[in-house]
N, CA and C atoms as an extended XYZ file, in Angstrom:
240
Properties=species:S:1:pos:R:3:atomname:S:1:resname:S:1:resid:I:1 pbc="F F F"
N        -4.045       10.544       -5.882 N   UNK     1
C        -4.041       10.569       -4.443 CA  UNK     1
C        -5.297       11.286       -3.959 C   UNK     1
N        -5.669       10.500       -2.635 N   UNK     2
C        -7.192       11.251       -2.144 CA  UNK     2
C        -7.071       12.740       -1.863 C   UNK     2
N        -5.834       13.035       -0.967 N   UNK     3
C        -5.638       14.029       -0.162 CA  UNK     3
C        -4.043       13.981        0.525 C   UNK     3
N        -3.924       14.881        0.991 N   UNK     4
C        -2.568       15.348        1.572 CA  UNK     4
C        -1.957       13.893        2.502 C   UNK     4
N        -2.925       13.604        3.498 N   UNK     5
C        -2.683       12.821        4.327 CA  UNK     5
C        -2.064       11.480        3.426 C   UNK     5
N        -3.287       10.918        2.346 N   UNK     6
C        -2.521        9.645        1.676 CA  UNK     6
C        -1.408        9.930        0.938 C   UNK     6
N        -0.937       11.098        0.585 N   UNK     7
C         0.353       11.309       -0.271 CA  UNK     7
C         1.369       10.673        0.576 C   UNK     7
N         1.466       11.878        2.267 N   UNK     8
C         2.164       11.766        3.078 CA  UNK     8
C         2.389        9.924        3.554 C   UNK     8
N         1.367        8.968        3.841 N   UNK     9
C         1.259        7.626        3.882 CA  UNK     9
C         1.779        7.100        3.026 C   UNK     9
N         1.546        7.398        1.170 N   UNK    10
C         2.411        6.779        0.391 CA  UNK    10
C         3.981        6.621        0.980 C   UNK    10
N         4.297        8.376        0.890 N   UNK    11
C         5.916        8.564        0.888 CA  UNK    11
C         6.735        7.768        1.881 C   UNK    11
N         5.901        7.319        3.405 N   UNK    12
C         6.093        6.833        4.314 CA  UNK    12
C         6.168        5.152        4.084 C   UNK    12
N         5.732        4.585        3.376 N   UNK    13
C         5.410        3.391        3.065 CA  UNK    13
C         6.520        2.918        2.213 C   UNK    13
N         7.044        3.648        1.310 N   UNK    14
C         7.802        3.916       -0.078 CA  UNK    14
C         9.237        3.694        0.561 C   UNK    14
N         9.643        5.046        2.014 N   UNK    15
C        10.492        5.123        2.801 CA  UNK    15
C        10.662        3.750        3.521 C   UNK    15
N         9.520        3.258        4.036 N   UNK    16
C         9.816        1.635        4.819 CA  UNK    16
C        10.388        0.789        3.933 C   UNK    16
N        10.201        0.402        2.533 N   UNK    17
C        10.711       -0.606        1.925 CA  UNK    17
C        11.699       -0.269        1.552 C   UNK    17
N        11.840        0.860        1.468 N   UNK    18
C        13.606        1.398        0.988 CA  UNK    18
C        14.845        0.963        2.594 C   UNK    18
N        13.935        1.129        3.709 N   UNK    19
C        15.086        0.761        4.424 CA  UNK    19
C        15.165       -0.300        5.015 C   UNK    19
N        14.066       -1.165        4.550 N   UNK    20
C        13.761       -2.555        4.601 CA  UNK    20
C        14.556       -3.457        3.495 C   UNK    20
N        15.529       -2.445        2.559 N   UNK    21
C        16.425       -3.305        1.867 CA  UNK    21
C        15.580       -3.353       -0.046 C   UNK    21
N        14.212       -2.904        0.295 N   UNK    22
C        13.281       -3.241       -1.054 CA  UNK    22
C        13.620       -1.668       -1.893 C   UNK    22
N        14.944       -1.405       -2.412 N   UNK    23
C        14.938       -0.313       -3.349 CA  UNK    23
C        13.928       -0.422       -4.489 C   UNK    23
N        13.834       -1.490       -5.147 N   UNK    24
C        13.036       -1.368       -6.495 CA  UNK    24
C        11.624       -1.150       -5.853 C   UNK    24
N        11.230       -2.058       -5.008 N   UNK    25
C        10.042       -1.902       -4.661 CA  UNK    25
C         9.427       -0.307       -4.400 C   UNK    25
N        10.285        0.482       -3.331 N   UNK    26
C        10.470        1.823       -3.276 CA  UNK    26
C        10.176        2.731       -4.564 C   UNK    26
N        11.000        2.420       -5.306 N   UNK    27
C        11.317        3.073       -6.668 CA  UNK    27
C        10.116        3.061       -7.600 C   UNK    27
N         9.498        2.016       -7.840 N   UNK    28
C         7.941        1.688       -7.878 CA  UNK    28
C         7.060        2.303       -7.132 C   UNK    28
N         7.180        2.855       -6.202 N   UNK    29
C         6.177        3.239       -5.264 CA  UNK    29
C         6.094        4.801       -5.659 C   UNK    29
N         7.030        4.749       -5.305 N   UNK    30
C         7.160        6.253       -5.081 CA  UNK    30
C         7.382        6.977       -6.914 C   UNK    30
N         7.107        6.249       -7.765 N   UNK    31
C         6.992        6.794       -9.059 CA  UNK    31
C         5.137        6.542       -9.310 C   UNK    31
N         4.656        6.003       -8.612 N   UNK    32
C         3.102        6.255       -8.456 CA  UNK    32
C         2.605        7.127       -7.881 C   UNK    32
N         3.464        7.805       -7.006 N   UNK    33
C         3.308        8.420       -6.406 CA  UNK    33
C         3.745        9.955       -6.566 C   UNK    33
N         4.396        9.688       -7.870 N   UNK    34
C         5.169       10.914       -8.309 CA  UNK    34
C         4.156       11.099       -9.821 C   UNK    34
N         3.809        9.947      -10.191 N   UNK    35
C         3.030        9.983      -11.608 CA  UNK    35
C         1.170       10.752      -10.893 C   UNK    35
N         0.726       10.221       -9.847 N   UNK    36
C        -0.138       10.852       -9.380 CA  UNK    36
C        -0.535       12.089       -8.904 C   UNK    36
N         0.666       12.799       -8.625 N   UNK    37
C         1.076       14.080       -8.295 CA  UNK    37
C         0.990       15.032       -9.561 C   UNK    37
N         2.011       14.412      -10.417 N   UNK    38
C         1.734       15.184      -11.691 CA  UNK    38
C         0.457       15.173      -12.083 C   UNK    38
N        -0.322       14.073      -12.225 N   UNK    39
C        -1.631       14.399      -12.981 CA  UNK    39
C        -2.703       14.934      -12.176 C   UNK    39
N        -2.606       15.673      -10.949 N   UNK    40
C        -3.476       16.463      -10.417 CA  UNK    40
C        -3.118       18.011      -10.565 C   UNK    40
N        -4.090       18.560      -10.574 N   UNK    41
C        -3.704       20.196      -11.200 CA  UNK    41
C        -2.951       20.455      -10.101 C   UNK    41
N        -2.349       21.810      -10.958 N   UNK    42
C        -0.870       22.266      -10.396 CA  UNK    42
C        -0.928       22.973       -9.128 C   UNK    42
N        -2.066       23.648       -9.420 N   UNK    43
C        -2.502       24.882       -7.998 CA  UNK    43
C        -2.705       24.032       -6.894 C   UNK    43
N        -3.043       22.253       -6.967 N   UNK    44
C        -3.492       21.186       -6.106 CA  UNK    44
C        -2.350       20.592       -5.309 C   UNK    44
N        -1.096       20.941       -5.688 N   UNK    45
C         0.422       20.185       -6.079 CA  UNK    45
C         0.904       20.670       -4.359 C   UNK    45
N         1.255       20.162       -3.128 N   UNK    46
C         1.733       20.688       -2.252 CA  UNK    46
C         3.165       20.892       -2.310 C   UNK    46
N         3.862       21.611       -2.802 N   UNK    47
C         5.566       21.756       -2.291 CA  UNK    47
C         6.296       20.959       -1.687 C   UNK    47
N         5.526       20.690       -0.163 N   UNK    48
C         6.084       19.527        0.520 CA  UNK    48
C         6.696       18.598        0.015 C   UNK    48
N         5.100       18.004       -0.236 N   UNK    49
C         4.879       16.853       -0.905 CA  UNK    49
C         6.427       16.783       -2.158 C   UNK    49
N         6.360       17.354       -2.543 N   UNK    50
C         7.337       17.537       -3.983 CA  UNK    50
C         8.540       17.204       -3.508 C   UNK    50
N         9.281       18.423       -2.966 N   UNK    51
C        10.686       18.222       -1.996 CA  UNK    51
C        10.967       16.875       -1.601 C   UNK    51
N         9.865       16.550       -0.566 N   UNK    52
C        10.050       15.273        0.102 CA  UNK    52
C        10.217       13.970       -0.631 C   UNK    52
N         9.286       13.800       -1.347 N   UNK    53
C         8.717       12.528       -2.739 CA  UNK    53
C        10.207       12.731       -3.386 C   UNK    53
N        11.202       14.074       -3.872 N   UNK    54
C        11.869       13.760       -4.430 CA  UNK    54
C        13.331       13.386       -3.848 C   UNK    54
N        13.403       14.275       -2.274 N   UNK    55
C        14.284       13.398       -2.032 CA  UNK    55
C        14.967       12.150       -1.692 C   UNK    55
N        13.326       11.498       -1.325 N   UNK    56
C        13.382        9.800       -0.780 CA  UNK    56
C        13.693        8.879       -2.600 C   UNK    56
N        13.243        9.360       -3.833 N   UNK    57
C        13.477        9.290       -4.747 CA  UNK    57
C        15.134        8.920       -4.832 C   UNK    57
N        16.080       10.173       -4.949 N   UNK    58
C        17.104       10.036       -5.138 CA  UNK    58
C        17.688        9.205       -4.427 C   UNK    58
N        17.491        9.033       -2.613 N   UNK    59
C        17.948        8.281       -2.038 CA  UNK    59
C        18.129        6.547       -2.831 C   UNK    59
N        16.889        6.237       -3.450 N   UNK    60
C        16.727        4.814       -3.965 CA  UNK    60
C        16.949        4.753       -5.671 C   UNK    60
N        18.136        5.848       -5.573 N   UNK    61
C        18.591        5.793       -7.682 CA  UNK    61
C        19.693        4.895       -7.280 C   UNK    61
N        19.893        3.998       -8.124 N   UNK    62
C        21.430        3.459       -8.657 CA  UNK    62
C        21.975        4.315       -9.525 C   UNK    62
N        22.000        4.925       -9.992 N   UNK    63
C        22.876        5.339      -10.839 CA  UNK    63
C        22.771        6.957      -10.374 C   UNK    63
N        24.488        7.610       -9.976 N   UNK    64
C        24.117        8.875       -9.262 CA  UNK    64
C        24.051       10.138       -9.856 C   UNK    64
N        23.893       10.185      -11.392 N   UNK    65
C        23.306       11.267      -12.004 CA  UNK    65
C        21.896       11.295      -11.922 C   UNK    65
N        21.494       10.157      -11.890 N   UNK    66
C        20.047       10.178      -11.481 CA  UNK    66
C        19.348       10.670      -10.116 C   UNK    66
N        20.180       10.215       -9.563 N   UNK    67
C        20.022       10.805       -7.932 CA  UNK    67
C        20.104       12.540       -7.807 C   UNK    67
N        21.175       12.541       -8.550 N   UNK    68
C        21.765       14.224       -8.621 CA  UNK    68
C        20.314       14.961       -8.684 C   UNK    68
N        19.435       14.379      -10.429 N   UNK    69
C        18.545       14.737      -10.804 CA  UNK    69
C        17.480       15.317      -10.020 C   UNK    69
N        17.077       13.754       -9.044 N   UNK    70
C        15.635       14.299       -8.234 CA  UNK    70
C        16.380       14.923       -7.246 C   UNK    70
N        17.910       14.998       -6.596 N   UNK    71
C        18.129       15.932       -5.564 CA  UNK    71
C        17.548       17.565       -5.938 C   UNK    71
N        18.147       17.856       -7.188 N   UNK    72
C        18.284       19.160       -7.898 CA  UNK    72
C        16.420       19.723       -7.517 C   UNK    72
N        15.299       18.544       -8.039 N   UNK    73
C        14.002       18.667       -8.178 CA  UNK    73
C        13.450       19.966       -7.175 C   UNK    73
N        12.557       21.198       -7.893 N   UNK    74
C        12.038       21.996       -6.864 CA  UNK    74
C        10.801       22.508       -7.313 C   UNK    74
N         9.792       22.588       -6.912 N   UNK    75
C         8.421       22.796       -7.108 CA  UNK    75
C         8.511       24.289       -7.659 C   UNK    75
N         8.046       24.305       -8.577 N   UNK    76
C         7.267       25.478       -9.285 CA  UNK    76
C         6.335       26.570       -8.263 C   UNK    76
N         6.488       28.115       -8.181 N   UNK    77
C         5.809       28.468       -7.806 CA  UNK    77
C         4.059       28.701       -7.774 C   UNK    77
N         3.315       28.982       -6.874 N   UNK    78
C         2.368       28.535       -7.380 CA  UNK    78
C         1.723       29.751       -8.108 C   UNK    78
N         0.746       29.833       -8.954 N   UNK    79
C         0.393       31.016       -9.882 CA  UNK    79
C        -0.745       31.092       -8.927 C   UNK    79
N        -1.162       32.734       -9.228 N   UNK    80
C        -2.407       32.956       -8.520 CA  UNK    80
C        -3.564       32.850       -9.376 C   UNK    80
């Protein structure tokens, strides 16, 4: 991800097809969006971002241990 703003656009985009009926599509999205997150350093990682990404996540699990999962999800503090 470029910056804060395109994260926030992903998650928003991710959110439209989920209530546009497109779960998988969603689910896809927003795991690019979760795989991109991880691979930027940690100190880079916004909280927000995290919380949010994971609760639109759970919203679009079929199966509700999975959901449980990214509900549970909470960002790491950040180290100085």
């Amino acid at each position: 991800m470029e910056n804060s703003d395109d994260v926030t656009a992903q998650i928003g985009r991710g959110q439209e097809l989920a209530i546009a009926g497109d779960a998988e599509g969603a689910r896809h999205l927003f795991a690019e969006v979760w795989g991109a997150l991880e691979a930027s350093p940690e100190g880079n990682r916004d909280p927000l971002h995290i919380v949010t990404l994971a609760h639109y996540i759970a919203d679009v699990q079929i199966d509700p241990t999975e959901e449980l999962r990214w509900i549970c999800v909470r960002p790491r503090p950040r180290t100085r």
